[in-house]
N, C-alpha and C positions, 0 to 999 in steps of 0.2 A: 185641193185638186179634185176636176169633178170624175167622176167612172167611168168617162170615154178616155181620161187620162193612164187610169192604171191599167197595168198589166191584165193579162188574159191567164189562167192556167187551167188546158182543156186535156183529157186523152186524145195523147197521140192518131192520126190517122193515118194510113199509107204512104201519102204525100211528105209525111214525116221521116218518114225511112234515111233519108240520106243527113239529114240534120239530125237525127239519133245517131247514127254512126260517126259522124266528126264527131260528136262530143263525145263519145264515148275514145276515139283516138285523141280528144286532145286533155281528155281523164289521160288517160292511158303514161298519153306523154309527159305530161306534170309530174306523173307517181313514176317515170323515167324505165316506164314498163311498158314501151306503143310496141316493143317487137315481141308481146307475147298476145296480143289483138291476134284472136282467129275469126272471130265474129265478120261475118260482110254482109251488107246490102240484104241479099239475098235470105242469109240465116236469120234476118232479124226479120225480113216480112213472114217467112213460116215460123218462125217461134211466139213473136210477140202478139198481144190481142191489141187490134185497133179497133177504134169507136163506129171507122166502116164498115168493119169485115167481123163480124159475131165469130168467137171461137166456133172451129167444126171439127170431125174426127182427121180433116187434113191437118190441122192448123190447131192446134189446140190454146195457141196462147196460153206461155207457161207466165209470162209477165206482161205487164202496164207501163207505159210511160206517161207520164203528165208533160207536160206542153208548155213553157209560161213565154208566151209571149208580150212585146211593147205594144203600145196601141199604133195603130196605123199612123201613118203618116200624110195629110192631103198635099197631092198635087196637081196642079197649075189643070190637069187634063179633069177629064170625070169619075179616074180609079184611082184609088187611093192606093200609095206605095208597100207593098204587102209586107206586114207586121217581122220584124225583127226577134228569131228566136233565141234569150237569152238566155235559156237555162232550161232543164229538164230534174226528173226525181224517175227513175227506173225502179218498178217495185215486183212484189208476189205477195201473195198470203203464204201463211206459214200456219200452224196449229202448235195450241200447248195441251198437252196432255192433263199437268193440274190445273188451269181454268175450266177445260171443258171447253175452249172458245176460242176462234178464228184469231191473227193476229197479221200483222203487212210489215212484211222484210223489206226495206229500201237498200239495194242494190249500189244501186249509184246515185249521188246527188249531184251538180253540175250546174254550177253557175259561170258563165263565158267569164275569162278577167275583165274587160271593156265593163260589165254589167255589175260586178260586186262592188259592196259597199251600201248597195240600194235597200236591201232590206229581202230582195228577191229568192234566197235561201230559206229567211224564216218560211217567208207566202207559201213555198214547196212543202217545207217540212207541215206546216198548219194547212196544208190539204190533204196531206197523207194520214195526221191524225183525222181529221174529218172522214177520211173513207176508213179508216180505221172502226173508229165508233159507227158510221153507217155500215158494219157489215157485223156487228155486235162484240166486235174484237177487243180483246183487251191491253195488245201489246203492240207498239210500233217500236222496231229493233233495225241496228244497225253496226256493221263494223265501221272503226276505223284508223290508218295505218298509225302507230306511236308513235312516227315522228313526226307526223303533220298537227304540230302545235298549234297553227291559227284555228282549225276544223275542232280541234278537242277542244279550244277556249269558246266556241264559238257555237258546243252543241250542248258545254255546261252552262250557256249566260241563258236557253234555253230551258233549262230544267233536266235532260237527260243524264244518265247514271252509268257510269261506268263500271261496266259488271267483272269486276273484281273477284276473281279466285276460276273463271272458266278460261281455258284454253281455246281457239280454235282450231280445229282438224278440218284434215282435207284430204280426198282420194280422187288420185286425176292420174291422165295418163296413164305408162305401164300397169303403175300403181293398182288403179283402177279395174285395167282389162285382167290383170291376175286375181284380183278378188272376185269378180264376176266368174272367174271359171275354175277358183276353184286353189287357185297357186299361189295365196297369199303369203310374203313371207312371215316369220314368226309361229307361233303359238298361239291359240286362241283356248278355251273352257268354253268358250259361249255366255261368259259370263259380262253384265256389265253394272256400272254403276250409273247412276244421276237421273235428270229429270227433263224432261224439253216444256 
């Protein structure tokens, strides 16, 4: 197959906005969690960093999407029918403290069902390690849910490791606004354990 046949996988641009949001409601909907989607439109053009719009102190772009598009399609006229988006990888850096070095959180990964099967998951995942080592990073890290069997078979036939013996935590909502001011419930020391 020659290079005009395979896929594209670019950062997202503005014009992406609305195809990041279904996929991300129709993640949502598979994991049988679309009614807890606060995210719109809107929240994703000022949060995320697009490849038109340079992070600024508006807009900081706390994340990336990558893009993987089909190759165009020619038709019968002189514009070719605009490329089929089948999948995306939503990321961030993150930092470890024992490396001393940069590392890319992958968020979300998203392959449309119509499109799986292709190969089109690994191509995300091996450009995220590629930005990964281009930003001198040593860690590409990701959750994912325990009962989604095909996704754990399918991130070990890759080589990933299942980080056995950590928990994750979370502070959201109420949660969240009592600890910022102050009215957490519990007991704290200040004290903690482990390592990022």
């Amino acid at each position: 197959m020659d290079s005009s046949q395979q896929p594209s996988i670019t950062l997202a641009t503005t014009d992406d906005v609305h195809e990041i949001h279904a996929m991300i409601c129709e993640l949502a909907s598979y994991e049988k969690a679309l009614d807890a989607v606060e995210a719109t439109e809107d929240t994703l053009r000022q949060t995320l960093t697009f490849a038109d719009s340079p992070a600024t102190h508006t807009n900081p772009g706390y994340a990336k999407t990558l893009i993987l598009r089909l190759p165009s399609t020619p038709t019968s006229g002189t514009n070719d029918k605009p490329s089929a988006v089948a999948g995306m990888a939503m990321y961030f850096t993150n930092y470890s403290t024992w490396t001393g070095r940069p590392g890319v959180h992958l968020e979300d990964l998203y392959v449309r069902p119509e499109y799986r099967g292709r190969g089109y998951g690994k191509l995300l995942i091996q450009a995220l390690a590629k930005e990964t080592l281009k930003i001198g990073g040593k860690r590409l890290e990701w959750n994912c849910l325990e009962w989604n069997e095909s996704s754990l078979k399918f991130y070990d036939g890759l080589g990933a490791k299942q980080m056995k013996g950590w928990v994750g935590l979370r502070l959201d909502g109420q949660e969240l606004e009592k600890m910022a001011m102050g009215k957490a419930n519990g007991q704290t020391n200040g004290q903690t354990n482990g390592h990022s």
